[in-house]
Wavefront OBJ file of the C-alpha trace (Angstrom):
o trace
v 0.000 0.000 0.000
v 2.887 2.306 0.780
v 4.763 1.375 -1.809
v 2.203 2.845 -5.085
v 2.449 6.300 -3.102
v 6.337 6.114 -2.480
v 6.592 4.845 -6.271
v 3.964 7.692 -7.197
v 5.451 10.297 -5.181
v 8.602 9.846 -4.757
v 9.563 8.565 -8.636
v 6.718 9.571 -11.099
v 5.853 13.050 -10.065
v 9.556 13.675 -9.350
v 10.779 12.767 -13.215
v 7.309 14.259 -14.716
v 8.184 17.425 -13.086
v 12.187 17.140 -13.743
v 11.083 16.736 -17.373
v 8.603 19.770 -17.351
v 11.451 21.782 -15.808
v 14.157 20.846 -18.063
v 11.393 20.985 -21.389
v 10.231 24.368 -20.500
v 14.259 25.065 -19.593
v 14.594 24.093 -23.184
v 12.229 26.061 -24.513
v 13.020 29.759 -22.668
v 16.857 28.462 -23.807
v 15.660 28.294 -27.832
v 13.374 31.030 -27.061
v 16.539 33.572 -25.587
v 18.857 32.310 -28.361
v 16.835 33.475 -30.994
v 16.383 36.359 -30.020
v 19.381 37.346 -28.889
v 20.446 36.089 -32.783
v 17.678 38.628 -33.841
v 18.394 41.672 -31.595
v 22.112 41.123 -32.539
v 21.942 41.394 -36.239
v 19.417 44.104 -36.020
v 22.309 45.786 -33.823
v 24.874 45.410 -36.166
v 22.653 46.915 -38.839
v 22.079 49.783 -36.556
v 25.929 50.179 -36.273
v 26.580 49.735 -39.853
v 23.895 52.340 -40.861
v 25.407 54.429 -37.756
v 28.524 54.242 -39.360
v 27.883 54.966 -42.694
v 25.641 58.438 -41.251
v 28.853 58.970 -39.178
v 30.828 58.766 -42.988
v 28.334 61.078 -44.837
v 28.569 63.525 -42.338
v 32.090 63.615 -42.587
v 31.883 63.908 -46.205
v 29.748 66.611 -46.596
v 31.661 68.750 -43.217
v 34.540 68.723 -45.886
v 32.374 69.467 -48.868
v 30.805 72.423 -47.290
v 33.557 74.536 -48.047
v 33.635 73.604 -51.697
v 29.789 73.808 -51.776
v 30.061 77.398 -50.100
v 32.491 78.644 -52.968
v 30.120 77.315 -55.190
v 27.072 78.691 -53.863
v 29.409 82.320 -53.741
v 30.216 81.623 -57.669
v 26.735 81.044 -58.841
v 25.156 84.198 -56.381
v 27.778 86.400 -58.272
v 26.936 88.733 -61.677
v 27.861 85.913 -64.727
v 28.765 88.381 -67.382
v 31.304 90.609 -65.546
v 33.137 87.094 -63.197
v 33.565 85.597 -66.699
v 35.053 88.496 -68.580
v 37.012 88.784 -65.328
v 38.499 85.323 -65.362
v 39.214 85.256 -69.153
v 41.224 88.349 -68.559
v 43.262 86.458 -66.212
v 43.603 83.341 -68.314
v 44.769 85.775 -71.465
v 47.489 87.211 -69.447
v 48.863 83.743 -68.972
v 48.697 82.498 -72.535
v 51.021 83.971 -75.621
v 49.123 86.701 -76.924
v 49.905 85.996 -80.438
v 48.289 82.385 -79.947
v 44.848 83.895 -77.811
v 43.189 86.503 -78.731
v 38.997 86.850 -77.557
v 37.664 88.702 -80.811
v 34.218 89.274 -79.669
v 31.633 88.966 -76.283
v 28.185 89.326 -75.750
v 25.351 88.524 -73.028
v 22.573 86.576 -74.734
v 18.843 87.982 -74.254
v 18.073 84.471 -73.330
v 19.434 80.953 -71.965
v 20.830 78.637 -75.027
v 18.977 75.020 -75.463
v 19.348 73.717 -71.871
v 19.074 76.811 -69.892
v 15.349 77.490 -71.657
v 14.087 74.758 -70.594
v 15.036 74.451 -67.239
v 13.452 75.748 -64.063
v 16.469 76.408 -62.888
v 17.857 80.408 -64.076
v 20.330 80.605 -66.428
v 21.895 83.275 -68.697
v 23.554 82.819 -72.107
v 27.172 83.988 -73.062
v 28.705 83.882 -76.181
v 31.896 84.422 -77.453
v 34.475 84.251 -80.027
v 38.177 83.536 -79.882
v 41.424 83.477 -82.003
v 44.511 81.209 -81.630
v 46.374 78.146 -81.708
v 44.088 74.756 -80.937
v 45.964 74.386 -77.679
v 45.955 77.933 -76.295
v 42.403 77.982 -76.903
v 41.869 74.431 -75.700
v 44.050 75.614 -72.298
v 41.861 78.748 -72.141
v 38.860 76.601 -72.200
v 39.817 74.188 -69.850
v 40.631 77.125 -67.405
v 38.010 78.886 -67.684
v 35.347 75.724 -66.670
v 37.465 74.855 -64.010
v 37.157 78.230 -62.736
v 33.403 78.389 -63.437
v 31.522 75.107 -62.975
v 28.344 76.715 -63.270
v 29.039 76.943 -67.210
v 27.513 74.719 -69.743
v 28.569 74.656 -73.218
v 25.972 74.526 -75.809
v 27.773 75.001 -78.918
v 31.392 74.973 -80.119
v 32.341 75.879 -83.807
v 35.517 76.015 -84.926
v 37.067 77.683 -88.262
v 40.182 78.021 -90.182
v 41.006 81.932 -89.524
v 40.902 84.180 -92.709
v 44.384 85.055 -91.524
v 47.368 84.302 -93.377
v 48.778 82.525 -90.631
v 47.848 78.676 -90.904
v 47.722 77.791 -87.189
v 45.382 80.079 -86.348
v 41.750 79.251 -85.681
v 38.450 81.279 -85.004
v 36.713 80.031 -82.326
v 32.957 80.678 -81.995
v 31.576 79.183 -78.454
v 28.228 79.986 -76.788
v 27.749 78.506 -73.158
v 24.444 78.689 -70.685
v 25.469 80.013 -67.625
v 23.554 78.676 -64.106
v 22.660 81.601 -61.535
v 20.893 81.549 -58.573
l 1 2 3 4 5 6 7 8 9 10 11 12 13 14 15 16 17 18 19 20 21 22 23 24 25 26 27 28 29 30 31 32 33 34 35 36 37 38 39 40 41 42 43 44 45 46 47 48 49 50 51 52 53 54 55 56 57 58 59 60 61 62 63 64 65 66 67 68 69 70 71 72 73 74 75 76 77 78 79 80 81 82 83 84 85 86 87 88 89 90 91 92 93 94 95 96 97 98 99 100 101 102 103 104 105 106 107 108 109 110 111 112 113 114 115 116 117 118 119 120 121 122 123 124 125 126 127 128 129 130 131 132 133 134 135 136 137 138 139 140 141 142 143 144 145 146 147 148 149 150 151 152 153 154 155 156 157 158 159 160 161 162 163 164 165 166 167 168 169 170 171 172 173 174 175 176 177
């Protein structure tokens, strides 16, 4: 008589609650792992999205100087910064090999510039000289002024005598704010 109640309660509830426990132990265990899996990836995306923030900041802090001088450049008067810089760039070139032979403001934007919300003014412009003056001018001059977009470039043989000579005829949209 004793001995179904000592089997009962002291070996059969014992191992059916030893086996709850360690089942249920089981289960919170699987249950923590995963997400501890899940809240650790979703932390390292945090970090790596973190980091790359941290990166673009730091990108544009050492832009903003650049973007400053650009924002200064397009806010200034197009017509007079231009004939101001290709007075500077003809003082450093031969003058027998660049020489600007005509420039005049537009009334309106060229192709791009008409269309665009954004306000532009048109320049154009004629030059003569050697292909690599002029080339050395133009280079110059857009490095200068970023805010310049050419529209149209023709290039003749010059009515001079002189065979390396060229006439440059060059008409370029200008962006303003």
């Amino acid at each position: 008589m004793y001995k179904q109640t000592i089997i009962l309660f002291g070996i059969v509830i014992p191992v059916i609650i030893a086996i709850a426990v360690i089942g249920a132990s089981g289960y919170f265990r699987n249950k923590i792992t995963t997400s501890f899996a899940t809240k650790t990836q979703h932390y390292a995306g945090n970090e790596k999205s973190r980091m790359g923030a941290l990166e673009i900041e730091a990108q544009l802090s050492r832009q903003q100087e650049a973007s400053a001088g650009w924002q200064n450049l397009v806010g200034q008067e197009t017509f007079s910064l231009v004939t101001t810089n290709l007075r500077g760039i003809a003082e450093s070139l031969p003058p027998k090999e660049f020489q600007q032979t005509s420039f005049e403001r537009l009334g309106q934007a060229g192709a791009f510039g008409s269309v665009s919300a954004q306000k532009s003014s048109g320049l154009k412009f004629s030059f003569r000289g050697t292909y690599r003056s002029v080339q050395r001018a133009f280079l110059e001059l857009e490095t200068r002024m970023p805010n310049l977009q050419l529209e149209e470039l023709r290039i003749d043989p010059s009515a001079n005598a002189e065979s390396s000579l060229l006439d440059f005829h060059v008409v370029y949209s200008a962006w303003e704010n």
